[in-house]
C-alpha positions as CSV (number, residue, x, y, z in Angstrom):
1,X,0.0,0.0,0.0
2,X,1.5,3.6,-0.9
3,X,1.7,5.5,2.2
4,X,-0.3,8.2,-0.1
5,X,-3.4,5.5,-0.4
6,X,-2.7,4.8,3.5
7,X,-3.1,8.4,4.6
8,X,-6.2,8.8,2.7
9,X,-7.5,5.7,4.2
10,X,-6.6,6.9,8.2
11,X,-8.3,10.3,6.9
12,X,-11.5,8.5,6.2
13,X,-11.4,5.7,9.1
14,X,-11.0,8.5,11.7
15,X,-13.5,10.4,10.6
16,X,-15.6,7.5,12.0
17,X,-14.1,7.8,15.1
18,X,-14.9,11.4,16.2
19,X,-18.0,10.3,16.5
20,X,-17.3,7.8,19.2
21,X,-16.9,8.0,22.6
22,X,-13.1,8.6,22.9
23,X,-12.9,8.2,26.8
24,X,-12.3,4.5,27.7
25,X,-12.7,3.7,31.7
26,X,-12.6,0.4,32.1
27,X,-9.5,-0.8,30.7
28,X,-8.8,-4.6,32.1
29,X,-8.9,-5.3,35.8
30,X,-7.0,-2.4,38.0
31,X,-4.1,-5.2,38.5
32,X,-3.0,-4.8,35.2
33,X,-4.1,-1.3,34.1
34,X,-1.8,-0.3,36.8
35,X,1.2,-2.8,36.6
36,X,3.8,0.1,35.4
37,X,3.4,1.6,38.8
38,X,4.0,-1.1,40.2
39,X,7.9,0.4,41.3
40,X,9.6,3.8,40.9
41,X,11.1,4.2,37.8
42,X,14.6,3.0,37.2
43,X,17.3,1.2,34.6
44,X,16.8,-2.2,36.6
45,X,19.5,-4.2,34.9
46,X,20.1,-6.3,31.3
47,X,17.2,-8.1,30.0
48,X,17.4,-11.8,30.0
49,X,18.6,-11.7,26.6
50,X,21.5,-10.2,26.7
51,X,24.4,-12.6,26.7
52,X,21.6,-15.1,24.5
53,X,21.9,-15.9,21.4
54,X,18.8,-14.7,19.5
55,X,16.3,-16.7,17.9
56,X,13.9,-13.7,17.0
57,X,14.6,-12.1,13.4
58,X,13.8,-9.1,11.8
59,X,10.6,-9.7,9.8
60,X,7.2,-10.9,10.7
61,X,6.3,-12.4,14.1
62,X,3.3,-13.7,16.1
63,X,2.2,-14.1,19.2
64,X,-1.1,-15.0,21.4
65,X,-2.1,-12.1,23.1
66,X,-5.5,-12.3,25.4
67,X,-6.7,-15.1,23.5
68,X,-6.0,-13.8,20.0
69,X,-3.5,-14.3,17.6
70,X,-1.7,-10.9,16.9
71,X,1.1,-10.2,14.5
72,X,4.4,-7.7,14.6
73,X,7.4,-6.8,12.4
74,X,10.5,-6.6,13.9
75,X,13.7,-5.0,12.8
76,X,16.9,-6.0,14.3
77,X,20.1,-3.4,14.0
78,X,22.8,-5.0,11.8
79,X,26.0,-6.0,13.6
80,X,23.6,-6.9,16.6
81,X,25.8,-7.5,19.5
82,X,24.2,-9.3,22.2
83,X,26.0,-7.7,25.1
84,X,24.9,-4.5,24.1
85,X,21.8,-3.2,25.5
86,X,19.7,-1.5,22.7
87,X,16.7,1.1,22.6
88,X,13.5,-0.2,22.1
89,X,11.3,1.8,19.7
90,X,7.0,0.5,18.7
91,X,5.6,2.5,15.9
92,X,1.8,2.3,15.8
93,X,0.3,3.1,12.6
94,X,-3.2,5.1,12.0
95,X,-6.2,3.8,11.2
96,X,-6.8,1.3,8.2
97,X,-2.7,1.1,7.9
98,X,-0.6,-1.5,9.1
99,X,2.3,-2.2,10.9
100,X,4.2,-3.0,7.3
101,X,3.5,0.3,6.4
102,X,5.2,1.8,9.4
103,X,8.0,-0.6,8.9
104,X,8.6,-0.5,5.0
105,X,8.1,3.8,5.0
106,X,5.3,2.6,2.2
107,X,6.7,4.7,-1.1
108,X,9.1,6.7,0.5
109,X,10.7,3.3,2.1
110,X,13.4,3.3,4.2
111,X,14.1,6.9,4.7
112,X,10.7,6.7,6.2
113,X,10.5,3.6,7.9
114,X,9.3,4.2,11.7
115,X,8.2,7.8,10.8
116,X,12.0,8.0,9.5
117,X,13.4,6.7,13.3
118,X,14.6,3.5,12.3
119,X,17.4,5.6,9.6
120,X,18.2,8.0,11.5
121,X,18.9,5.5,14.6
122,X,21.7,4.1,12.5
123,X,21.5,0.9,14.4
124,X,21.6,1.9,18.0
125,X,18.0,0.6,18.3
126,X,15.7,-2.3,17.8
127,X,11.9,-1.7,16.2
128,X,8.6,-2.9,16.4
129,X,5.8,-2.2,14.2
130,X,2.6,-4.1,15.8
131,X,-0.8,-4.6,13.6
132,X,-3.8,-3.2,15.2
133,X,-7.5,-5.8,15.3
134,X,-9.4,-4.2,12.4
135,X,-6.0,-1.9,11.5
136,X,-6.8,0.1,14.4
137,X,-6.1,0.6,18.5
138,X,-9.6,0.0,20.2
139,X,-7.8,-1.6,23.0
140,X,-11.0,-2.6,24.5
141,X,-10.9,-3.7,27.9
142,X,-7.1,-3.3,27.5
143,X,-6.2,-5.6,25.2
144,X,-3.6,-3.9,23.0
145,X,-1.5,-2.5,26.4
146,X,-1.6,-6.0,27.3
147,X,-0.7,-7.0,24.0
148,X,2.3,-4.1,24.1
149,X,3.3,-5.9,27.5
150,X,3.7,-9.5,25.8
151,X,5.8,-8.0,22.6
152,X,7.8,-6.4,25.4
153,X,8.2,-9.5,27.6
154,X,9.0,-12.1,24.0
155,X,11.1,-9.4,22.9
156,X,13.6,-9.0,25.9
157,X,13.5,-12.3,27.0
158,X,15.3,-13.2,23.4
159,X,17.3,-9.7,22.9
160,X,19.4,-7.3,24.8
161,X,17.2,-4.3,25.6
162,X,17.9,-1.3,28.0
163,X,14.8,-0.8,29.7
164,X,15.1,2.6,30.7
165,X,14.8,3.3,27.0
166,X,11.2,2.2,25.7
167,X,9.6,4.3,23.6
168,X,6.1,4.7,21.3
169,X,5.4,7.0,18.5
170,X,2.2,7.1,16.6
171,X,0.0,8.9,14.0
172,X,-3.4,9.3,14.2
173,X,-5.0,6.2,16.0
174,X,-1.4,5.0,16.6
175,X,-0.8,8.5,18.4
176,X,-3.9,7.8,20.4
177,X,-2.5,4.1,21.0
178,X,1.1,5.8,22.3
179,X,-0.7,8.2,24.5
180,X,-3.0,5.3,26.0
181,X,0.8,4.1,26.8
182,X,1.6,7.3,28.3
183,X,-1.3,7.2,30.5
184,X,-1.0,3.4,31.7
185,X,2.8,2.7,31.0
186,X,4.5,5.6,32.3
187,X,6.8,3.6,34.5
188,X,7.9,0.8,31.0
189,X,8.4,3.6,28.3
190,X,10.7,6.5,28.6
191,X,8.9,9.2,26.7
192,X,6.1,9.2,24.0
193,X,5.5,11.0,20.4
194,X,1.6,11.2,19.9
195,X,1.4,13.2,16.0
196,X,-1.8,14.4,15.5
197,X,-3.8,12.0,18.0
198,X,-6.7,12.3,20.5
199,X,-7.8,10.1,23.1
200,X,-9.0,7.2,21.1
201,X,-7.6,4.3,22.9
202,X,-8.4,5.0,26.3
203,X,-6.4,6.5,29.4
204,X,-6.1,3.9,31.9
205,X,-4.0,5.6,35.0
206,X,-3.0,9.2,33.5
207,X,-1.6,10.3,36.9
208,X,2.5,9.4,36.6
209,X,5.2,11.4,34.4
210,X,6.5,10.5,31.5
211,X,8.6,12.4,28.8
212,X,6.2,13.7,26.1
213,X,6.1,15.4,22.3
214,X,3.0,16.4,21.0
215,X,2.8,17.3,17.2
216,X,-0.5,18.6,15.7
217,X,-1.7,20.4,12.2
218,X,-3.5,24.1,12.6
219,X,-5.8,22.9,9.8
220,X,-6.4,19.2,10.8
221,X,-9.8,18.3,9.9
222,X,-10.1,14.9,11.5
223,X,-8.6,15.4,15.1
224,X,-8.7,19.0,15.7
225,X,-5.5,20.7,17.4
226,X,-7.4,20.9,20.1
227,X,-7.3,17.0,20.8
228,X,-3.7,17.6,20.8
229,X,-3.4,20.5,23.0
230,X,-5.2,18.2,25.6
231,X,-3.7,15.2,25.5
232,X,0.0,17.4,25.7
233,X,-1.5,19.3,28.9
234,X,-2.0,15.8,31.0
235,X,1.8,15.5,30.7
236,X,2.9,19.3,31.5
237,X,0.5,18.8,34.7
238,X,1.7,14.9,35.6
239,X,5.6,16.7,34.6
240,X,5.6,19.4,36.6
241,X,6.2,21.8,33.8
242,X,4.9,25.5,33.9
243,X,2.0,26.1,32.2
244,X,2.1,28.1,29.4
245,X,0.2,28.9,25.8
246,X,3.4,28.2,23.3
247,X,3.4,30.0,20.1
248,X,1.9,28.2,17.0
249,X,2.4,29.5,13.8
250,X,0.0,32.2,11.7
251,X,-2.2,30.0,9.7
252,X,-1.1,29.9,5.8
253,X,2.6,30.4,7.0
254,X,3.3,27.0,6.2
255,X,6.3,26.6,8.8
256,X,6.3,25.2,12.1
257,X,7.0,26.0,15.7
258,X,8.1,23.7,18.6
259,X,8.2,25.0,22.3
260,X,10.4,23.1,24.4
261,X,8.6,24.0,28.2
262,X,10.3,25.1,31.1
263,X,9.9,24.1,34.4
264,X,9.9,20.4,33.6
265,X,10.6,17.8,36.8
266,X,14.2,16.6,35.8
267,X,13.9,13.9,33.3
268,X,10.5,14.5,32.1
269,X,10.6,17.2,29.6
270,X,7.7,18.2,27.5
271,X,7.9,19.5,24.0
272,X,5.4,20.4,21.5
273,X,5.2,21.2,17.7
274,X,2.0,22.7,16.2
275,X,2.6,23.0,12.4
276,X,0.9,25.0,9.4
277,X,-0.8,21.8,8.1
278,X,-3.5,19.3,8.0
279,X,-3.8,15.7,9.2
280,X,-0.1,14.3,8.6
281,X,2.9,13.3,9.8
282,X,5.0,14.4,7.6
283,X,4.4,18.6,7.2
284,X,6.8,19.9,5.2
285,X,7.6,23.9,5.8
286,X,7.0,25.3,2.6
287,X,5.0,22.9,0.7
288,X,0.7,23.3,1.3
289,X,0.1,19.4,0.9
290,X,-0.4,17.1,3.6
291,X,1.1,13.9,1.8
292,X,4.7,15.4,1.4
293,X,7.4,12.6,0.8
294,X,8.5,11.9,4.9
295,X,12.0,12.0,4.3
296,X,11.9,15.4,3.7
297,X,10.1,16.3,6.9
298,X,11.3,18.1,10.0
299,X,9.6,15.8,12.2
300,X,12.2,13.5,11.5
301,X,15.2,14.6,13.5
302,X,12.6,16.6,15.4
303,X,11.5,13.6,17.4
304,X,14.6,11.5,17.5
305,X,16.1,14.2,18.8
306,X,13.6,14.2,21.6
307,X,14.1,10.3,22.2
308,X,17.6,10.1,22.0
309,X,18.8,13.3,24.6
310,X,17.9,10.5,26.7
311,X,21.0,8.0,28.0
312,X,21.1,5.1,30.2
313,X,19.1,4.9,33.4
314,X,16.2,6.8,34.3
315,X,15.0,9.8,36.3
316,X,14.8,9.1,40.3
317,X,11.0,9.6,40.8
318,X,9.9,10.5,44.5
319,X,9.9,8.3,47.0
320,X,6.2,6.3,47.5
321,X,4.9,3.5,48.4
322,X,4.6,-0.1,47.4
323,X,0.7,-1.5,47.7
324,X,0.4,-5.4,47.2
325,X,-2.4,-6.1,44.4
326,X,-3.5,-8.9,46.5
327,X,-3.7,-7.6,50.2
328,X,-4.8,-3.7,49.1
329,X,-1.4,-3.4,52.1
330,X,2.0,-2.0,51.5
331,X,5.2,-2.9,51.7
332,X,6.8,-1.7,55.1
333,X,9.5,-2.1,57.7
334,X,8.3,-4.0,60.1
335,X,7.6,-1.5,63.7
336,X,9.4,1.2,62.1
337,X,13.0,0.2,62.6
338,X,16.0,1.3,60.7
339,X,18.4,-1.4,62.1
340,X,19.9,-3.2,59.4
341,X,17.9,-6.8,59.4
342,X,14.6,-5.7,60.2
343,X,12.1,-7.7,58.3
344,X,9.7,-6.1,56.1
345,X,5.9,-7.1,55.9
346,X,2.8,-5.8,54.6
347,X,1.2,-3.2,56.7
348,X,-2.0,-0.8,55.9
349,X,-0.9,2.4,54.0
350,X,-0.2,5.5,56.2
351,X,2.1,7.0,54.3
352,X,5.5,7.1,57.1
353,X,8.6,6.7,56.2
354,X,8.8,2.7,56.7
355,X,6.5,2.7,53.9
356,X,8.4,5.0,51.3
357,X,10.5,3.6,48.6
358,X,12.9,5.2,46.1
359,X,14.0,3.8,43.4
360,X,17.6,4.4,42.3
361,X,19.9,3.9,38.7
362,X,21.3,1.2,40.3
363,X,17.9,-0.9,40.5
364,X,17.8,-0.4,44.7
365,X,14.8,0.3,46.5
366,X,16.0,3.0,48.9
367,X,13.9,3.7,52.4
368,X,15.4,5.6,54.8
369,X,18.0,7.2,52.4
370,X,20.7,4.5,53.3
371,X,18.8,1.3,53.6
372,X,17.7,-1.0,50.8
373,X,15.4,-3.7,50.3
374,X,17.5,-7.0,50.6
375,X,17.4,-10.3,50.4
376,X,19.0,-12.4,53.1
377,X,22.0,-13.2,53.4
378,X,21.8,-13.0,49.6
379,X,19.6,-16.4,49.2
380,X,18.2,-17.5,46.5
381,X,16.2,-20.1,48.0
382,X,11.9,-19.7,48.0
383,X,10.9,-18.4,51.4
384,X,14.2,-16.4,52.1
385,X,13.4,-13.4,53.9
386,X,13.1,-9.8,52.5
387,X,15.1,-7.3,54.8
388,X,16.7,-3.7,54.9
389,X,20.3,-3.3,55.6
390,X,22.5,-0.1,54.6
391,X,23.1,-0.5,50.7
392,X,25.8,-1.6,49.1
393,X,25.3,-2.4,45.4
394,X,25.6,-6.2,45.8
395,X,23.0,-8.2,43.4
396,X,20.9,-8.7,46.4
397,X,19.7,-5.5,46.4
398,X,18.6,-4.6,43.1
399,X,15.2,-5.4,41.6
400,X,14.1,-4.9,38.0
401,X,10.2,-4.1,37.1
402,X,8.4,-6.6,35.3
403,X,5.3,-5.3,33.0
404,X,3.0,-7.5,34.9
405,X,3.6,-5.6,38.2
406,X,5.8,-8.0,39.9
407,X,9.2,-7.3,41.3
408,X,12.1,-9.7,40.4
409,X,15.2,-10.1,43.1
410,X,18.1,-9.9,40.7
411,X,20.7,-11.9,42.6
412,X,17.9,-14.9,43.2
413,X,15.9,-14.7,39.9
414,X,12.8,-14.8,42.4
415,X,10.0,-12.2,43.3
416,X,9.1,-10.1,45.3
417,X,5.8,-12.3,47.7
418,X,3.5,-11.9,50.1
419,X,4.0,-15.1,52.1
420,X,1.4,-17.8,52.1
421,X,-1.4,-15.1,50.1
422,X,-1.6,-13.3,53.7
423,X,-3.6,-10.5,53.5
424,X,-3.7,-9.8,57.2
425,X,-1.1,-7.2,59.3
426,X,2.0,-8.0,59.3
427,X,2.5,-11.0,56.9
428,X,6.3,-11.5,56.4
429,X,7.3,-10.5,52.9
430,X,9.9,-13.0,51.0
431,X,10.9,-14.3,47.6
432,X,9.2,-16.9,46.0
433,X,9.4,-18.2,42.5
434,X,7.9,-16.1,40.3
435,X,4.2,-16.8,39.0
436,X,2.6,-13.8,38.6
437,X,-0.4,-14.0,41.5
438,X,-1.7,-10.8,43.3
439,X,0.6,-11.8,46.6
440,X,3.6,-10.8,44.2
441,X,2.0,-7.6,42.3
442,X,2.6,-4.6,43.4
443,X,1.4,-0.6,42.3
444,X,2.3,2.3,43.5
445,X,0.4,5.0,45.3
């Protein structure tokens, strides 16, 4: 399909979507619409495929998602290396494309492949271009985050992946799909591109930070700039930045204008790039068409330039709590002490400072400033107790965030557990091996 043929085709299908309701509430059950809260932020360690030798390929996948057979391309850089630890880009296409279009750059090919990402990357990351049910990002009742969870999990269980560098870009109804990521991912993917989207895909969560660019046509006539405008205004709020009306250019100018805003939380920038044009994402300054070859777009370098000011490891978010999915309790220090060896448990919230965690580059959960969370003795044995003790960047004391919500011990392999399912005061937390239940789930609050 050209990628002329597939822009007049997202034009049309979206114009059927305006008149739906674009507000989804009920995304999946709460465990998993809120499984990338589940721990502060933080480059938690290689992915199990580093040091593997790959079976994935670039090309065509599948893989059973909720019950359904779902497809994605997949583009590994050449020269892979698997000790390197790569970025991980998904490109969602509009509505009535498909992920080969995002992937082949349809008749501008490869300068345009990923919204012209994947060139301009020049092999420093590996791509994903998922197909949408029907060509398009309902995600009804969550599907499609869950199905962005099990690319993620197939994908990094085969390759070496830094995960403090996911991202998502999207056009149209793939904008709207990135932003739905934004909203219930904001602790998997390191910042988002939404071009000219709306909330089509739903919102699950909304409340955590996460580095956004918004890019939006003065003359769209299928998502107007307003859509845009709101969707980038969740983010300045959940960022911290100050609020602001950024300059947009005179309509019939033809040129662009991007705001970078001030204020920002460290980490979480916010940028956003209205544009003299219509429903695209590709504007060229100059030209008054909306189906400009891509190559020759500003957008390009625009947004990769966005992604890649980003290096290893991740903003330290504030400290919080820990809330077990299974006992609604959090994690805590048991009786408030800070003497290394005190056992932790699960305790109602209240908010003290047994109960907050901070997450650090190193993959520790600080409390206390000096303590971390620690396994004892550095076991690796199920039941082995979960402790604090002053930190010291031993293995035992770093955790990496899985997408489901669960917490893996890095020295062990095992997860973070609630022991025996208690619900009830003071239940001794552990590790156990890992299989997903509610007594090893955790969000934060």
């Amino acid at each position: 399909m050209s990628r002329l043929k597939s822009l007049f085709t997202a034009i049309a299908f979206t114009a059927l979507l305006i008149v739906l309701p674009t507000a989804q509430t009920a995304l999946g059950d709460s465990a998993t619409a809120s499984a990338a809260s589940a721990a502060k932020r933080s480059a938690l360690g290689p992915t199990a495929g580093c040091g593997k030798t790959p079976t994935l390929r670039s090309g065509p996948q599948s893989i059973t998602s909720s019950g359904k057979n779902r497809g994605f391309i997949l583009r590994i850089p050449d020269n892979y290396q698997n000790s390197t630890p790569y970025r991980l880009i998904f490109g969602f296409h509009w509505n009535g494309g498909t992920g080969n279009d995002v992937d082949s750059g349809g008749t501008s090919g490869y300068p345009w492949s990923y919204y012209g990402l994947r060139a301009l990357s020049n092999n420093t990351a590996i791509f994903v271009a998922p197909q949408g049910l029907n060509n398009g990002w309902a995600n009804s009742g969550g599907e499609d985050i869950t199905f962005v969870d099990d690319m993620i999990r197939r994908i990094e269980a085969d390759l070496c992946v830094d995960t403090s560098q996911r991202f998502a870009l999207g056009f149209s109804y793939g904008g709207g799909m990135s932003y739905a990521l934004a909203c219930a991912r904001a602790m998997v993917f390191r910042a988002v591109a939404v071009y000219a989207g709306g909330q089509l895909s739903g919102c699950s969560g909304g409340s955590e930070p996460v580095a956004y660019i918004g890019l939006h046509g003065l003359r769209d006539p299928v998502l107007n700039i307003s859509a845009g405008r709101s969707l980038r205004d969740r983010f300045v709020r959940n960022n911290g930045c100050t609020p602001q009306n950024p300059p947009e250019p005179a309509q019939g100018s033809l040129t662009h204008v991007v705001t970078h805003y001030s204020g920002c939380r460290t980490g979480y920038p916010v940028a956003w790039a209205a544009f003299d044009a219509g429903h695209t994402p590709g504007p060229v300054d100059g030209r008054p068409g909306d189906f400009e070859p891509g190559e020759n777009s500003w957008t390009r370098p625009v947004v990769w330039d966005f992604f890649k000011q980003f290096g290893g490891g991740n903003p330290e978010p504030p400290a919080g709590a820990l809330r077990g999915v299974g006992s609604g309790r959090c994690l805590n220090v048991s009786g408030g002490s800070q003497a290394n060896g005190a056992q932790t448990q699960i305790w109602d919230c209240n908010g003290q400072a047994g109960q907050q965690w901070t997450a650090t580059g190193s993959g520790e959960l600080r409390v206390y400033g000096g303590k971390c969370l620690d396994v004892n003795g550095a076991g690796t044995t199920d039941g082995t107790s979960v402790i604090i003790w002053d930190c010291n960047g031993q293995n035992n004391q770093k955790w990496r965030l899985n997408t489901d919500g669960t917490l893996t011990a890095v020295g062990a392999n095992k997860c973070l557990d609630v022991s025996g399912n208690g619900t009830a005061n003071g239940t001794r937390v552990q590790i156990w091996t890992c299989h997903g239940g509610g007594n090893q789930r955790w969000t934060r609050t």
